[in-house]
mmJSON file of the N, C-alpha and C atoms, coordinates in Angstrom:
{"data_MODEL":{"atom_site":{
"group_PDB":["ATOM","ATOM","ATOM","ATOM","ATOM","ATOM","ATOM","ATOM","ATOM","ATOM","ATOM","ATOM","ATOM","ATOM","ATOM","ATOM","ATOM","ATOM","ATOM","ATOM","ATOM","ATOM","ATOM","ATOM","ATOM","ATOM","ATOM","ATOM","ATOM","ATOM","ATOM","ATOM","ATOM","ATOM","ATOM","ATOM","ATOM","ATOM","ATOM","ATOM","ATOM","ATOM","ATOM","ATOM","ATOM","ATOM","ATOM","ATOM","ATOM","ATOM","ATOM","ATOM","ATOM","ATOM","ATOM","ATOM","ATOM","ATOM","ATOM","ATOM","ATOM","ATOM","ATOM","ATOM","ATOM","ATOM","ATOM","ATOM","ATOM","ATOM","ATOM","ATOM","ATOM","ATOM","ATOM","ATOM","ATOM","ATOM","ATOM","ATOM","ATOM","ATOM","ATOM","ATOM","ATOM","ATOM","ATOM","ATOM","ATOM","ATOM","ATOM","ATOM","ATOM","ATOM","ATOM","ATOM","ATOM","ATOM","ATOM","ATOM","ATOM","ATOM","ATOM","ATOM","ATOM","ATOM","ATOM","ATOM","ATOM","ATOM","ATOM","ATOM","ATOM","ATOM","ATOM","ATOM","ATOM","ATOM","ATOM","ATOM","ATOM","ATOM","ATOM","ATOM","ATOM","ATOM","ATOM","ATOM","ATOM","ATOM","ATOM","ATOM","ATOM","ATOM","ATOM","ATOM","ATOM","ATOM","ATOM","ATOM","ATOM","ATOM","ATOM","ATOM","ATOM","ATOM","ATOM","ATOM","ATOM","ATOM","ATOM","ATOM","ATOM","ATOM","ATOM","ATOM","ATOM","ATOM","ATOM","ATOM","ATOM","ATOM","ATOM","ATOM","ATOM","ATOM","ATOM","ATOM","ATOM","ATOM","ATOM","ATOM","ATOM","ATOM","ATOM","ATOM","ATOM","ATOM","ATOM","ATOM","ATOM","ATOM","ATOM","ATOM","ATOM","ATOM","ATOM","ATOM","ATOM","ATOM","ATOM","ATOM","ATOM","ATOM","ATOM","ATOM","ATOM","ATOM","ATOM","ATOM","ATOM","ATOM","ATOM","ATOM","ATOM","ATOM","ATOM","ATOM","ATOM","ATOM","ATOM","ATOM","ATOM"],
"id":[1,2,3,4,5,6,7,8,9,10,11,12,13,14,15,16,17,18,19,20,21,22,23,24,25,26,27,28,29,30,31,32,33,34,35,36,37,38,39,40,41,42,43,44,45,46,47,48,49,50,51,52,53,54,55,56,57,58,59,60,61,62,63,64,65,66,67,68,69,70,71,72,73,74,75,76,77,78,79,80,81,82,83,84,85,86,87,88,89,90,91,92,93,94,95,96,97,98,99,100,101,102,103,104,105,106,107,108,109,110,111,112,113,114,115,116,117,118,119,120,121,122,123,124,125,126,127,128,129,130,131,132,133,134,135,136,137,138,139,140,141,142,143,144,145,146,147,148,149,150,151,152,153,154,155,156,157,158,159,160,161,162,163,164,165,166,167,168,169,170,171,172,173,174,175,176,177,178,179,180,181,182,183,184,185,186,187,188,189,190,191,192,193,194,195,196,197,198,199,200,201,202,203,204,205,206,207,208,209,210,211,212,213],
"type_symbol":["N","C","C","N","C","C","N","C","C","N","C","C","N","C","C","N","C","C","N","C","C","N","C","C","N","C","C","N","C","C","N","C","C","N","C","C","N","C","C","N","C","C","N","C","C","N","C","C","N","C","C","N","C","C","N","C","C","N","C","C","N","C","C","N","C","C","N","C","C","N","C","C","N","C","C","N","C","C","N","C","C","N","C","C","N","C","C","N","C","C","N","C","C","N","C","C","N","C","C","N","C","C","N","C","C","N","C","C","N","C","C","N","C","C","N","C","C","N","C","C","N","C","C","N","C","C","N","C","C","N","C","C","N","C","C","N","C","C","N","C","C","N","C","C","N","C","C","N","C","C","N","C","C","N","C","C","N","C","C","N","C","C","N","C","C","N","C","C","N","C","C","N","C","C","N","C","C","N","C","C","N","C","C","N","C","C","N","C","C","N","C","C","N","C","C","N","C","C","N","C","C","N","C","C","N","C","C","N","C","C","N","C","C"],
"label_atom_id":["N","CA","C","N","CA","C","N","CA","C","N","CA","C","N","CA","C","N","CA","C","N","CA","C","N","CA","C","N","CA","C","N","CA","C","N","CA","C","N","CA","C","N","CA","C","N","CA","C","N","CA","C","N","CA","C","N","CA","C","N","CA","C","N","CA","C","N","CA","C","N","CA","C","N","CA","C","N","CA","C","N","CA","C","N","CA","C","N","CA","C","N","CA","C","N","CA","C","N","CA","C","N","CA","C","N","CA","C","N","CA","C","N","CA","C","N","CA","C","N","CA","C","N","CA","C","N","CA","C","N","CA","C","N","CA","C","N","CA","C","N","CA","C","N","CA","C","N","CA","C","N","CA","C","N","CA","C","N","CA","C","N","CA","C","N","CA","C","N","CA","C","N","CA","C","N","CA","C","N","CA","C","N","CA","C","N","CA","C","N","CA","C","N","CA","C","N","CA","C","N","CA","C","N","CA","C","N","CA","C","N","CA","C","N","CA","C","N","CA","C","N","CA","C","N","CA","C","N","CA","C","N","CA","C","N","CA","C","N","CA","C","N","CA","C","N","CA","C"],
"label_alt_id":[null,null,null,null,null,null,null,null,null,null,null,null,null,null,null,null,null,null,null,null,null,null,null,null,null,null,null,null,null,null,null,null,null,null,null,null,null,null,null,null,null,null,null,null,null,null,null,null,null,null,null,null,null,null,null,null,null,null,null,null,null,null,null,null,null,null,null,null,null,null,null,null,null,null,null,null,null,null,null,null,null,null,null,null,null,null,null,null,null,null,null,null,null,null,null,null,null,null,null,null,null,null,null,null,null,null,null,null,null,null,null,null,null,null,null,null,null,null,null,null,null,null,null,null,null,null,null,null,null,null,null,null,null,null,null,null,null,null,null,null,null,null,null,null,null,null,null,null,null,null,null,null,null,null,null,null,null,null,null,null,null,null,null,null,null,null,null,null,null,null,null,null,null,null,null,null,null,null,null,null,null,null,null,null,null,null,null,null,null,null,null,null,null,null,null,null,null,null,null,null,null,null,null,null,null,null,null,null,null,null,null,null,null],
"label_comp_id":["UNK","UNK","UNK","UNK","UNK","UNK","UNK","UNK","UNK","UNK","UNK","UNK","UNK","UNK","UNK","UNK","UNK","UNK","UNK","UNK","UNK","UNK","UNK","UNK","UNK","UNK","UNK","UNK","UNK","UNK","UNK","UNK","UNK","UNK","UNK","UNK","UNK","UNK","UNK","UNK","UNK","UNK","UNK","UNK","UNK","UNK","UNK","UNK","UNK","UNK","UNK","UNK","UNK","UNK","UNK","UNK","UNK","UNK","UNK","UNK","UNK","UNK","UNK","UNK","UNK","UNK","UNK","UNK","UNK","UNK","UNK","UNK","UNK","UNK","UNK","UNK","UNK","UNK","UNK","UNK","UNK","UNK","UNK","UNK","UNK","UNK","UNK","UNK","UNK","UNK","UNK","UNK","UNK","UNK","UNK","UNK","UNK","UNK","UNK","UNK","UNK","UNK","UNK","UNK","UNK","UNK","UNK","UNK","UNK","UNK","UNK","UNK","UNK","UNK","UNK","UNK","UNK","UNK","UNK","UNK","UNK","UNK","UNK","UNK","UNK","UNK","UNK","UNK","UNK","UNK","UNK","UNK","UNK","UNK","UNK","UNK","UNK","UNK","UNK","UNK","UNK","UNK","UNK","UNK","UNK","UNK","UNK","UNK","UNK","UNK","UNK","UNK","UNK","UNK","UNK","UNK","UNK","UNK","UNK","UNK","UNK","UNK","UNK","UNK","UNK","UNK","UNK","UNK","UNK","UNK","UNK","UNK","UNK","UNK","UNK","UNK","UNK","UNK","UNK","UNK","UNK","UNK","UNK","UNK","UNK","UNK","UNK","UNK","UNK","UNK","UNK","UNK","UNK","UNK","UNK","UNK","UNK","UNK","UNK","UNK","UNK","UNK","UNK","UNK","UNK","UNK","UNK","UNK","UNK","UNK","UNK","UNK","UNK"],
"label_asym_id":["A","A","A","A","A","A","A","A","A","A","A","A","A","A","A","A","A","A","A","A","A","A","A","A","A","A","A","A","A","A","A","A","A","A","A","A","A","A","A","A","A","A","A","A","A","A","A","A","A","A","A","A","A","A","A","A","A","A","A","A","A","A","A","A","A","A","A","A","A","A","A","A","A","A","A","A","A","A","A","A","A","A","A","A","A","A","A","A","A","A","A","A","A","A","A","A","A","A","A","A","A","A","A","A","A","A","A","A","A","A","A","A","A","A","A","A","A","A","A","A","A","A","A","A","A","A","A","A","A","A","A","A","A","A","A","A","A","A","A","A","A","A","A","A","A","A","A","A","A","A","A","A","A","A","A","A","A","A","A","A","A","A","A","A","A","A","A","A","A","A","A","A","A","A","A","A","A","A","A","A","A","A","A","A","A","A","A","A","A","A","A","A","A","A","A","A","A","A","A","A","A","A","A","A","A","A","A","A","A","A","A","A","A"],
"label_entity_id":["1","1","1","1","1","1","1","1","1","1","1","1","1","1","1","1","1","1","1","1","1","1","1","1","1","1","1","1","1","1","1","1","1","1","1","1","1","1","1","1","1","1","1","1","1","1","1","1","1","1","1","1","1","1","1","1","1","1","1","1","1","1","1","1","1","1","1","1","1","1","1","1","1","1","1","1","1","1","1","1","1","1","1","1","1","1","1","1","1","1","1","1","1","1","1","1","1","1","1","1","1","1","1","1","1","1","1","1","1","1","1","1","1","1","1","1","1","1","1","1","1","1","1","1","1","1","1","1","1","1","1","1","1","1","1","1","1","1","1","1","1","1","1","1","1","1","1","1","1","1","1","1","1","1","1","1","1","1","1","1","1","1","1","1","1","1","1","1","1","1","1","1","1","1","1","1","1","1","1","1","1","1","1","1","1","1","1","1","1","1","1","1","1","1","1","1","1","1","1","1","1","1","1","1","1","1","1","1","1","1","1","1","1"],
"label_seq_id":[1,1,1,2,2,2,3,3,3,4,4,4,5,5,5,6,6,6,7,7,7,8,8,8,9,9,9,10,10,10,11,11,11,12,12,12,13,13,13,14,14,14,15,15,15,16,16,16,17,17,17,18,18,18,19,19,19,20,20,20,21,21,21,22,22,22,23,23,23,24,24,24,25,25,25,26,26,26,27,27,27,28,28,28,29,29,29,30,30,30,31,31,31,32,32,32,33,33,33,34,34,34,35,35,35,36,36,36,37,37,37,38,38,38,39,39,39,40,40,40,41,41,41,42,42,42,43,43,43,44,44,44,45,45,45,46,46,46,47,47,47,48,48,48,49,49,49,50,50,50,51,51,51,52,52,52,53,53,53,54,54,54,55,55,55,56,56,56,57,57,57,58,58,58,59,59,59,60,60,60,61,61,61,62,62,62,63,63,63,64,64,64,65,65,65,66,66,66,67,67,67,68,68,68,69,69,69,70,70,70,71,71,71],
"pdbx_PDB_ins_code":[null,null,null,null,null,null,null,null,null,null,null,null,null,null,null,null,null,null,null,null,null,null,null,null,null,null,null,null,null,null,null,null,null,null,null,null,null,null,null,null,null,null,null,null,null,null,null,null,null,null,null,null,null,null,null,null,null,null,null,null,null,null,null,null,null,null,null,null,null,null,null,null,null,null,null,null,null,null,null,null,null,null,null,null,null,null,null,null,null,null,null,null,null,null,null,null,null,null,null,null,null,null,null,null,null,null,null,null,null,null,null,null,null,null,null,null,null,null,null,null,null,null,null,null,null,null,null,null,null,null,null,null,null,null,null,null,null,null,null,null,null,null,null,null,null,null,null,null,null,null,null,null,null,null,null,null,null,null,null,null,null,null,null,null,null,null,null,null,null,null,null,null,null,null,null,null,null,null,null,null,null,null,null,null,null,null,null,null,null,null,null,null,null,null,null,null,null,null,null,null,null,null,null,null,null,null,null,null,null,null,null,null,null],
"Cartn_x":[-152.408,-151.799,-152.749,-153.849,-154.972,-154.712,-155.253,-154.966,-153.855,-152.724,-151.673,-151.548,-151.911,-152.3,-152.902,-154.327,-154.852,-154.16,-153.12,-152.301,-151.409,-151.042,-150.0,-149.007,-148.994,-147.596,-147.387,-146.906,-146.564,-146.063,-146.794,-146.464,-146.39,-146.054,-146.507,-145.933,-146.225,-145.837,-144.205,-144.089,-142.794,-141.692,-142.586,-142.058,-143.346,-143.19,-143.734,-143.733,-144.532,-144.587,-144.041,-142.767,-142.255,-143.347,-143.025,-144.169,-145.747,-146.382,-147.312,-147.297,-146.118,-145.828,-145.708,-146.316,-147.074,-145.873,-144.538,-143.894,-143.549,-143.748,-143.466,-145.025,-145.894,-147.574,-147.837,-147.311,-147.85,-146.086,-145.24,-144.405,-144.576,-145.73,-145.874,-144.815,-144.909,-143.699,-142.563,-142.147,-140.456,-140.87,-142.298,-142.643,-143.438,-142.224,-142.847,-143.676,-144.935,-146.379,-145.999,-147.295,-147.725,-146.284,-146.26,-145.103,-145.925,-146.859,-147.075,-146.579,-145.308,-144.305,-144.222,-144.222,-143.957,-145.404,-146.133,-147.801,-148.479,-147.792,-148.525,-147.585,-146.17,-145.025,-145.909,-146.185,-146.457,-147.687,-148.554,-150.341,-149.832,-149.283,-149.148,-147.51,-146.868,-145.312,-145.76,-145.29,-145.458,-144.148,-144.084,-143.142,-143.516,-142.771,-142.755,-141.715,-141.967,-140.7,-139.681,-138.289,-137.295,-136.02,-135.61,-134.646,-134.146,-132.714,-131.352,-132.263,-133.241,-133.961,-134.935,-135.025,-136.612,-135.547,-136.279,-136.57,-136.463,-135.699,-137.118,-138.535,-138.523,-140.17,-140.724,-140.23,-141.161,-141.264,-140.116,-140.539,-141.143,-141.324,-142.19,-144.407,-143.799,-145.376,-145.444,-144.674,-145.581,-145.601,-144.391,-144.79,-146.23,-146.213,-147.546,-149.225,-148.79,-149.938,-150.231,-149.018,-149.647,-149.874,-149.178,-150.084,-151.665,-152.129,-153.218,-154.067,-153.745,-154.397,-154.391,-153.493,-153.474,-153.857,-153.871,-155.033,-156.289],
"Cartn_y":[-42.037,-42.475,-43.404,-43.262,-44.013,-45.342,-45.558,-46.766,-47.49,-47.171,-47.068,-47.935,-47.313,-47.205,-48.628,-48.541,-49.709,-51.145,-50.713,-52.611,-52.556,-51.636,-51.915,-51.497,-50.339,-49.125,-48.083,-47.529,-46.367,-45.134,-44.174,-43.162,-41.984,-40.84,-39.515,-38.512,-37.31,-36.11,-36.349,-35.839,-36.291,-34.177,-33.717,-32.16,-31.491,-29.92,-28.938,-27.966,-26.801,-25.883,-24.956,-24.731,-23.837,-22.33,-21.631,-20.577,-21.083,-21.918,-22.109,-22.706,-23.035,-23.399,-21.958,-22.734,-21.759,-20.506,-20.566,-20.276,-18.773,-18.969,-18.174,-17.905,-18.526,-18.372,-16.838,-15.825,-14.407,-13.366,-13.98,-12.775,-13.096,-13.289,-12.848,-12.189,-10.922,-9.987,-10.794,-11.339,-12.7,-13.254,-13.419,-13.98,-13.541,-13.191,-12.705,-13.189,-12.938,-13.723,-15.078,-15.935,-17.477,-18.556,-19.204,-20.624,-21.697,-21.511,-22.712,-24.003,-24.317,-25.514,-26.042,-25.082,-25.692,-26.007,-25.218,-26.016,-27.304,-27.241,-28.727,-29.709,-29.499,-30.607,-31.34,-30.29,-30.157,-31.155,-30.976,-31.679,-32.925,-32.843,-34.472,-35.419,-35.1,-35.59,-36.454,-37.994,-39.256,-39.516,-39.421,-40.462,-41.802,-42.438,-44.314,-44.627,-45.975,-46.049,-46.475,-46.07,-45.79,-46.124,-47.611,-47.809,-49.004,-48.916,-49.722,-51.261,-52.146,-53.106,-53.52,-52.592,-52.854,-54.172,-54.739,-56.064,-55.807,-56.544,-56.37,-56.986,-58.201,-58.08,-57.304,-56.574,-55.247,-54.431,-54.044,-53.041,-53.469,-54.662,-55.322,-55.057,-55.536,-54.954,-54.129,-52.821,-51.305,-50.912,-51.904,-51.565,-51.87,-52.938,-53.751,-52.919,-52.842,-51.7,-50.625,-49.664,-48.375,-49.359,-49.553,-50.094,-50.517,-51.49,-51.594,-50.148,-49.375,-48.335,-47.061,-47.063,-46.36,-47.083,-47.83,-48.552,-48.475],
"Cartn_z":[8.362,9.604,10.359,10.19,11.073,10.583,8.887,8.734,8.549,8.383,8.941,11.1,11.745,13.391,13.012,12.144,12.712,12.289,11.872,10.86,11.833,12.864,14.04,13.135,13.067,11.809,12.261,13.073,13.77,12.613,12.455,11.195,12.146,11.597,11.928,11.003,11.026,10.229,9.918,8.866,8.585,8.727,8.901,8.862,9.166,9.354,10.305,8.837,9.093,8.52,10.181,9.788,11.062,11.324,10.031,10.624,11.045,11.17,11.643,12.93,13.792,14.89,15.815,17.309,18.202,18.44,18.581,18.563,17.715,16.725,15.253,14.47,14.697,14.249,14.639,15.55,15.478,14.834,14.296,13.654,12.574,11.521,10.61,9.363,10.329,9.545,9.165,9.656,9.036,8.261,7.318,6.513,5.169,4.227,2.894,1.904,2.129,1.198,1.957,1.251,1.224,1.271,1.926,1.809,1.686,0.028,-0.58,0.035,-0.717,-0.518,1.169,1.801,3.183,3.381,3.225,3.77,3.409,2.062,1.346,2.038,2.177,2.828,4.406,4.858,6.734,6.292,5.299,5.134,4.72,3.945,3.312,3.527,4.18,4.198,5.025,4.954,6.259,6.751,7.925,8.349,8.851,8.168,8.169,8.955,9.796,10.884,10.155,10.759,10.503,11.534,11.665,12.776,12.76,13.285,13.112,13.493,14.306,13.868,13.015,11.837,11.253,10.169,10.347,9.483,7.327,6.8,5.181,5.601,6.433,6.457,6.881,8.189,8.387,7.223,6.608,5.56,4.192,4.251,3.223,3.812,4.99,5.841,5.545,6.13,5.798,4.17,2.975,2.045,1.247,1.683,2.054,2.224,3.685,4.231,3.159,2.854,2.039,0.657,0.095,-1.395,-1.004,0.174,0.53,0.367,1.215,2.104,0.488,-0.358,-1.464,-2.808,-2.85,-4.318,-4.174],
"occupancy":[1.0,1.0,1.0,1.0,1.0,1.0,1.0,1.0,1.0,1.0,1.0,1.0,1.0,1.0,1.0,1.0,1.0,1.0,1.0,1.0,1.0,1.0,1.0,1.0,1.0,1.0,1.0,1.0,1.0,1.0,1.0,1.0,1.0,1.0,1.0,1.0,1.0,1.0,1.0,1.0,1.0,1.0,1.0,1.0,1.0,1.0,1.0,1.0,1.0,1.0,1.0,1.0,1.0,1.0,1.0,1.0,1.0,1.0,1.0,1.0,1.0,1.0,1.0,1.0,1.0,1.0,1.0,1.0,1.0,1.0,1.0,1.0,1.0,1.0,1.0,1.0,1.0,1.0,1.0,1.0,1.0,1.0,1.0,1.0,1.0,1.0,1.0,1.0,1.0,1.0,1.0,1.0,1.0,1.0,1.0,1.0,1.0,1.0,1.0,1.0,1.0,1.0,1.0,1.0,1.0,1.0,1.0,1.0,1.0,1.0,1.0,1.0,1.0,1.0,1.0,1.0,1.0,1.0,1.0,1.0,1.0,1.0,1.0,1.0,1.0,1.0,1.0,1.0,1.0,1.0,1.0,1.0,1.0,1.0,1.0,1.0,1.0,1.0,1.0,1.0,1.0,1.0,1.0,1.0,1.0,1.0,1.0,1.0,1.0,1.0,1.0,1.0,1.0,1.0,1.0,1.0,1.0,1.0,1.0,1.0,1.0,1.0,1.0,1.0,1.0,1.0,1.0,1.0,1.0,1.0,1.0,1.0,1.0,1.0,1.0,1.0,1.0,1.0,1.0,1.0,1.0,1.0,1.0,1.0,1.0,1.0,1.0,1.0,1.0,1.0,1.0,1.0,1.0,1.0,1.0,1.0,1.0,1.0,1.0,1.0,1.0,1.0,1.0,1.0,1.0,1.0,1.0,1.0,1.0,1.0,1.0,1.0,1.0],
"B_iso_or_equiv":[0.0,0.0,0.0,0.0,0.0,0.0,0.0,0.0,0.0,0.0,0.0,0.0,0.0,0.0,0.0,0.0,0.0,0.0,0.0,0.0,0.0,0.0,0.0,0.0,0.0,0.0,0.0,0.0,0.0,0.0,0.0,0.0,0.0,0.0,0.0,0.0,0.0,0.0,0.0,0.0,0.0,0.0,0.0,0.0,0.0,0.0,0.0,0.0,0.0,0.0,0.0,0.0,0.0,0.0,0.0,0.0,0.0,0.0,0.0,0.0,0.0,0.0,0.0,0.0,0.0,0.0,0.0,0.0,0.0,0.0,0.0,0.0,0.0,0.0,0.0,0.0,0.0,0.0,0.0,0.0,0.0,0.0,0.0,0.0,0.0,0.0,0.0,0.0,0.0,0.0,0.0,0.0,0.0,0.0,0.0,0.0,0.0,0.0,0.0,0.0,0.0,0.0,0.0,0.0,0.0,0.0,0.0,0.0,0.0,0.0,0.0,0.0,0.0,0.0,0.0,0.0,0.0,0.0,0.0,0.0,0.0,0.0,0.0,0.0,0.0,0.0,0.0,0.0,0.0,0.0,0.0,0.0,0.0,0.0,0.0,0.0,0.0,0.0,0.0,0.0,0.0,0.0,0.0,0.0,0.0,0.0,0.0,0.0,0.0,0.0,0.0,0.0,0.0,0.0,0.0,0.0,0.0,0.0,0.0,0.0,0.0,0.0,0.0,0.0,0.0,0.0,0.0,0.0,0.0,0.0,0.0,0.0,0.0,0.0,0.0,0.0,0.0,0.0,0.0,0.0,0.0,0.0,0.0,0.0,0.0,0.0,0.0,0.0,0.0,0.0,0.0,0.0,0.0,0.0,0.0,0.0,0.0,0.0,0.0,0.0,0.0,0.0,0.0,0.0,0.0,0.0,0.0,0.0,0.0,0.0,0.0,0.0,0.0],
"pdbx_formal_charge":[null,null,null,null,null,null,null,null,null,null,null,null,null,null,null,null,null,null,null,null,null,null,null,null,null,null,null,null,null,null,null,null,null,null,null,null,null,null,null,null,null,null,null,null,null,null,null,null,null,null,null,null,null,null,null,null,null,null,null,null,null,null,null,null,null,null,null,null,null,null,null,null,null,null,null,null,null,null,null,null,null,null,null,null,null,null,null,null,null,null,null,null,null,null,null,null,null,null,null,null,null,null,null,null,null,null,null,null,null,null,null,null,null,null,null,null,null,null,null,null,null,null,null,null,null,null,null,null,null,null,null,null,null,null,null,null,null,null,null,null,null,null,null,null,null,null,null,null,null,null,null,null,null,null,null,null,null,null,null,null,null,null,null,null,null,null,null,null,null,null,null,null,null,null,null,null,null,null,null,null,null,null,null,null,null,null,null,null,null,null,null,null,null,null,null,null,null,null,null,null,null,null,null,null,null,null,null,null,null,null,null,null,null],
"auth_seq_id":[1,1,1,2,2,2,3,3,3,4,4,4,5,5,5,6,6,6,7,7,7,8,8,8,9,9,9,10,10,10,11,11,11,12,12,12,13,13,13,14,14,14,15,15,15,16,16,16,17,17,17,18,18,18,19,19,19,20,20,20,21,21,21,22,22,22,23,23,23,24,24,24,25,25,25,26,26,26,27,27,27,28,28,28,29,29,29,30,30,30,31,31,31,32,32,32,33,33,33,34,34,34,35,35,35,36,36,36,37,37,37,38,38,38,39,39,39,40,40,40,41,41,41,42,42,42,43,43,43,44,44,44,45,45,45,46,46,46,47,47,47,48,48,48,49,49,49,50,50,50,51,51,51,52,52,52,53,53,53,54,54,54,55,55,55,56,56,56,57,57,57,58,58,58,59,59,59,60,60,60,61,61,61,62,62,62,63,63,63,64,64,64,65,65,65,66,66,66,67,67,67,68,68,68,69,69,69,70,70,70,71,71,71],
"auth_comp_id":["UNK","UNK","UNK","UNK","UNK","UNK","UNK","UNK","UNK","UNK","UNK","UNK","UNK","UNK","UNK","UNK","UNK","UNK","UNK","UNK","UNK","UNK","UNK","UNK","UNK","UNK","UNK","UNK","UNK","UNK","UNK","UNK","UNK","UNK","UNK","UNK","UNK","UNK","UNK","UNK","UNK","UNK","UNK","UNK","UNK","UNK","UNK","UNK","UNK","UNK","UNK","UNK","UNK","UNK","UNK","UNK","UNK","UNK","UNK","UNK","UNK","UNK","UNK","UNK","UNK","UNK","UNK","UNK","UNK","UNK","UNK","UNK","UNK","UNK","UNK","UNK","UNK","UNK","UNK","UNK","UNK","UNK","UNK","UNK","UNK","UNK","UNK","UNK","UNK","UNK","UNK","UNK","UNK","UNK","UNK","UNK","UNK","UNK","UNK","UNK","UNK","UNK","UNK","UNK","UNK","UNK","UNK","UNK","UNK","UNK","UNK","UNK","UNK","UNK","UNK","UNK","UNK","UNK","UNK","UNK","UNK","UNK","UNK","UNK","UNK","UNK","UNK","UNK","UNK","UNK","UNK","UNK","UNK","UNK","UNK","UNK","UNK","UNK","UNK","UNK","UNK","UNK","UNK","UNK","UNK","UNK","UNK","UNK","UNK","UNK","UNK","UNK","UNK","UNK","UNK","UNK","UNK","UNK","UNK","UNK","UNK","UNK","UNK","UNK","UNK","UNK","UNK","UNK","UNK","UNK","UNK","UNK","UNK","UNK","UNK","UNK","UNK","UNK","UNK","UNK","UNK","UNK","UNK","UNK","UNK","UNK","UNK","UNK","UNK","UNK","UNK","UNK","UNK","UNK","UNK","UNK","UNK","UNK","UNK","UNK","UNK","UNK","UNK","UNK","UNK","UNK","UNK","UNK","UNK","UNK","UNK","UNK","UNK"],
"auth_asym_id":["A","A","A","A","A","A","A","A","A","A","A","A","A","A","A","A","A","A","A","A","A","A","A","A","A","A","A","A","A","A","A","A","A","A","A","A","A","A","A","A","A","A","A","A","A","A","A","A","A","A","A","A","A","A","A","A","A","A","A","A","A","A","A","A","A","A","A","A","A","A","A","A","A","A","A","A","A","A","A","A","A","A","A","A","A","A","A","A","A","A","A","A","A","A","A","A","A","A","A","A","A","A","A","A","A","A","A","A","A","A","A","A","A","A","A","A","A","A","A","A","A","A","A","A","A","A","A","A","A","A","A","A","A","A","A","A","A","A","A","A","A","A","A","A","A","A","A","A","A","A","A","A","A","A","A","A","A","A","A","A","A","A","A","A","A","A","A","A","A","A","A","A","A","A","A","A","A","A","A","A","A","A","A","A","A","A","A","A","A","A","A","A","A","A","A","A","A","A","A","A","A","A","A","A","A","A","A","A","A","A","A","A","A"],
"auth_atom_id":["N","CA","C","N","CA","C","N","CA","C","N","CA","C","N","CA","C","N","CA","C","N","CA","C","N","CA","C","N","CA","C","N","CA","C","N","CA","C","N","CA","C","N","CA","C","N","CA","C","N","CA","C","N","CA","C","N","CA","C","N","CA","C","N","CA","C","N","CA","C","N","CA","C","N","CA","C","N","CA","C","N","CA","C","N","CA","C","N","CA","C","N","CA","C","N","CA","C","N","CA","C","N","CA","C","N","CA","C","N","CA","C","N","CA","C","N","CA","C","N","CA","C","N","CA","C","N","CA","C","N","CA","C","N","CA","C","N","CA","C","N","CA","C","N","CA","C","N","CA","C","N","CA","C","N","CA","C","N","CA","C","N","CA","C","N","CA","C","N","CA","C","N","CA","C","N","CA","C","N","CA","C","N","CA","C","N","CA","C","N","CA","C","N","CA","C","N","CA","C","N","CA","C","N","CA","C","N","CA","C","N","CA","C","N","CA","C","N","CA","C","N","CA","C","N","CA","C","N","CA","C","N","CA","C","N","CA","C","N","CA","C","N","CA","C","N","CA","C"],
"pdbx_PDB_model_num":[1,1,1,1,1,1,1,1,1,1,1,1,1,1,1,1,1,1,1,1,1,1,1,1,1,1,1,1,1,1,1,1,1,1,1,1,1,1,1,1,1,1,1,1,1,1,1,1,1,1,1,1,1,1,1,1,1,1,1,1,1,1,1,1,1,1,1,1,1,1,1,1,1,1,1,1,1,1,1,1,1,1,1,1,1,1,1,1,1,1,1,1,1,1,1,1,1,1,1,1,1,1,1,1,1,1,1,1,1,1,1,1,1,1,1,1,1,1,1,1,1,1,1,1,1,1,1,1,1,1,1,1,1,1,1,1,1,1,1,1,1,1,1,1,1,1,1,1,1,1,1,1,1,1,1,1,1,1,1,1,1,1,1,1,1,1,1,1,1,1,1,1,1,1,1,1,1,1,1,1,1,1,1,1,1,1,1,1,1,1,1,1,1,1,1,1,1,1,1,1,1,1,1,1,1,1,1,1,1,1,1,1,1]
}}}
């Protein structure tokens, strides 16, 4: 997300691990063993912008950006 931020790319988490939200983080008990799958989703899922003006050149930019930022 940072480098991302610094090319002027607005990202953020793309999903939550609900039981780890402040909310639900102490009933435990509603939660049988480890939720693998949701923890790795919440660490690594991006959201990339997403809206009725984005451009193909914008989305050529941010495709742009991550191939940069991931090679």
């Amino acid at each position: 997300m940072a480098g991302l931020a610094a090319r002027g790319i607005q990202s953020g988490p793309a999903t939550f691990a609900v039981h780890r939200e402040r909310p639900y983080a102490g009933q435990r008990a509603a939660v049988r063993g480890p939720l693998p799958v949701a923890d790795r989703l919440a660490e690594q899922a991006l959201a990339l912008p997403l809206h009725h003006r984005l451009s193909h050149d914008d989305v050529d930019r941010v495709c742009d950006a991550l191939l940069a930022l991931l090679g």
